[in-house]
C-alpha positions as CSV (number, residue, x, y, z in Angstrom):
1,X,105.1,70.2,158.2
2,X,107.5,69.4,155.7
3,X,105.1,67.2,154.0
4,X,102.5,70.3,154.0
5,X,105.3,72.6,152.2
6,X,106.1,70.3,149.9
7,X,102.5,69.8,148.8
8,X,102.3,73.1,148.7
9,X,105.3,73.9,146.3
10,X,104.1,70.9,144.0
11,X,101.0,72.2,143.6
12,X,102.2,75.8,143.1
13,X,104.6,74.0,140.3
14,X,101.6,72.3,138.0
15,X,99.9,75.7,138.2
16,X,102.4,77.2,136.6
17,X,103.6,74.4,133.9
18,X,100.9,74.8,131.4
19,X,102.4,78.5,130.4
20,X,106.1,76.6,130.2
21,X,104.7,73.3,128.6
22,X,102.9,75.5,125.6
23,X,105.5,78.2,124.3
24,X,104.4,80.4,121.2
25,X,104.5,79.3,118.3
26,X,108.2,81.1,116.2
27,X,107.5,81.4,112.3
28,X,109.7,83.7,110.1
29,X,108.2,87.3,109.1
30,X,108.9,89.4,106.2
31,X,108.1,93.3,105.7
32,X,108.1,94.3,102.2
33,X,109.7,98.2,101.8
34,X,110.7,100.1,98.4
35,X,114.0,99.4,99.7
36,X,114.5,95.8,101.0
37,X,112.8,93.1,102.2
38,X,113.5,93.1,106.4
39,X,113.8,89.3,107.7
40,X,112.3,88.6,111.4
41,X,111.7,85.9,113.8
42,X,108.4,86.5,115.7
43,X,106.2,84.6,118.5
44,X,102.7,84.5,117.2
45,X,100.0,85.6,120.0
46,X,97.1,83.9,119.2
47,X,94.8,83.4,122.2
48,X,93.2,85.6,124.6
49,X,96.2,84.8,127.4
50,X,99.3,85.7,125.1
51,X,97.6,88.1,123.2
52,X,97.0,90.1,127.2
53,X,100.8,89.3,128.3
54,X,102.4,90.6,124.9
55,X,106.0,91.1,125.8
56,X,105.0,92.5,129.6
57,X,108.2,92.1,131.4
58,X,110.8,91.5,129.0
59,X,113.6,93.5,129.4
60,X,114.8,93.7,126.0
61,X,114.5,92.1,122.3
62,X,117.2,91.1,119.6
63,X,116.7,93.5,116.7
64,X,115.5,90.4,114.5
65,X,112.7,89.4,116.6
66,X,109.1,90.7,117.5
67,X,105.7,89.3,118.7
68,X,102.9,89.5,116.2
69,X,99.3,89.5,117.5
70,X,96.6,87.6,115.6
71,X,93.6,89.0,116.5
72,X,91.5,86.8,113.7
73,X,88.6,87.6,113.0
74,X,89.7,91.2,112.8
75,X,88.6,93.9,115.2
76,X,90.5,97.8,116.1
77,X,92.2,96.6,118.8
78,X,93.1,98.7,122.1
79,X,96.9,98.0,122.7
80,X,98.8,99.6,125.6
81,X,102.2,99.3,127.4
82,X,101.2,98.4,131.2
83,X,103.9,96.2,132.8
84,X,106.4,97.0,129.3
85,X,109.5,97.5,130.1
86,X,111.0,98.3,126.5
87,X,110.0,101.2,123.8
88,X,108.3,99.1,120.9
89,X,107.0,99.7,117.1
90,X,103.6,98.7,117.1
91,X,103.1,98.2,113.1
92,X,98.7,97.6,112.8
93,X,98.5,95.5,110.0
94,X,95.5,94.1,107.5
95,X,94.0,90.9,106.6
96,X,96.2,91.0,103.4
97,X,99.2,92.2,105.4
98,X,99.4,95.8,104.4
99,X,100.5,98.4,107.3
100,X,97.6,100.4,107.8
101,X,99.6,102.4,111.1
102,X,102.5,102.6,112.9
103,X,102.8,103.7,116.4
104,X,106.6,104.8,116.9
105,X,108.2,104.1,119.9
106,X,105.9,103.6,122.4
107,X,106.1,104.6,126.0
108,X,107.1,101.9,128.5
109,X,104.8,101.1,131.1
110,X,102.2,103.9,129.5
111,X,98.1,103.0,130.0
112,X,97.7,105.2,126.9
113,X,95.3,103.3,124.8
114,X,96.6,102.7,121.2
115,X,94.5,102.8,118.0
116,X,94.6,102.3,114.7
117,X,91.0,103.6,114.3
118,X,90.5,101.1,111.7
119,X,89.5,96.7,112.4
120,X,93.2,95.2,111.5
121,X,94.2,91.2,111.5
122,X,96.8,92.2,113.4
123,X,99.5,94.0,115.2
124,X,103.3,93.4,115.3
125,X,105.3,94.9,117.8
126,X,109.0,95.3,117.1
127,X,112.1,97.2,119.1
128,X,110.9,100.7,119.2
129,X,112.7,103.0,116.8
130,X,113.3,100.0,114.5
131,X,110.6,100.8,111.8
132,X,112.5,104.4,110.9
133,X,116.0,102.9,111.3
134,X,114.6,100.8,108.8
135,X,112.6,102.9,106.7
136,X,109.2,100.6,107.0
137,X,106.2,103.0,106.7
138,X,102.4,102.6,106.1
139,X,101.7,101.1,102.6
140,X,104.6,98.3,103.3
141,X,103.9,94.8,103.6
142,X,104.0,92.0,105.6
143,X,104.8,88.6,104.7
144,X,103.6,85.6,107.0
145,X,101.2,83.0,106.8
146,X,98.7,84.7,108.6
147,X,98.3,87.2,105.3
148,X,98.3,84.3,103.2
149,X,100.7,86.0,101.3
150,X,103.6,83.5,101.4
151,X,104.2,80.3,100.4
152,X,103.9,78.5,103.7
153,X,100.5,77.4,104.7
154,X,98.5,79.7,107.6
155,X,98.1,78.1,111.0
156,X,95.2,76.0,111.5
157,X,92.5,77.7,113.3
């Protein structure tokens, strides 16, 4: 029996190591304002697995971080806040990293679908409330590799 368990358990254990053995990747992100230029930390979501968790479950974010969603090629995505436990930003962003939309301070847990009625390259979700405290707005910019609008090389593909 205790064989059995064991088995069990170890089994249960490499099918949940793939999603601890390959984290995000972390890169630095910029957003260009009249104002100031807004420095952030931010997982990249770039396959179909982290792009559908998103930040599901977290119970809260340092002010300097956020996940940005790479949804190359670019399409209107359909985001939403099922299992989101925190009020976010979601800033819809270009393929030359100009914020087309922000949706301000989403609604935990809310199966709203949100829209930027437009294809975008992606979206970057931030602590809701952060993008006024801020002062970012559509018409700012992004800065990442992804835009190729820094000097850092894009991921490879």
């Amino acid at each position: 029996m205790k064989r059995i368990l064991f088995s069990a358990i170890a089994a249960f254990s490499l099918m949940t190591l793939p999603s601890l053995a390959d984290p995000m990747e972390v890169t630095p992100l910029s957003i260009v304002t009249d104002e100031a230029v807004h420095e952030f930390t931010v997982e990249v979501a770039n396959d179909i697995d982290e792009i559908s968790f998103g930040l599901m479950e977290r119970e809260s974010m340092d002010a300097d971080k956020g996940m940005l969603f790479d949804f190359n090629p670019q399409r209107e995505p359909a985001m939403y806040m099922k299992n989101t436990l925190i009020p976010l930003d979601m800033l819809f962003i270009a393929e030359d990293g100009y914020v087309e939309m922000i949706a301000r301070n989403t609604v935990p847990g809310s199966l709203r679908t949100i829209s930027p009625g437009v294809p975008v390259r992606a979206v970057l979700e931030l602590n809701g409330g952060l993008a006024a405290e801020l002062g970012i707005s559509p018409g700012d910019t992004v800065q990442h590799p992804l835009f190729g609008n820094t000097d850092a090389e894009a991921p490879a593909e």
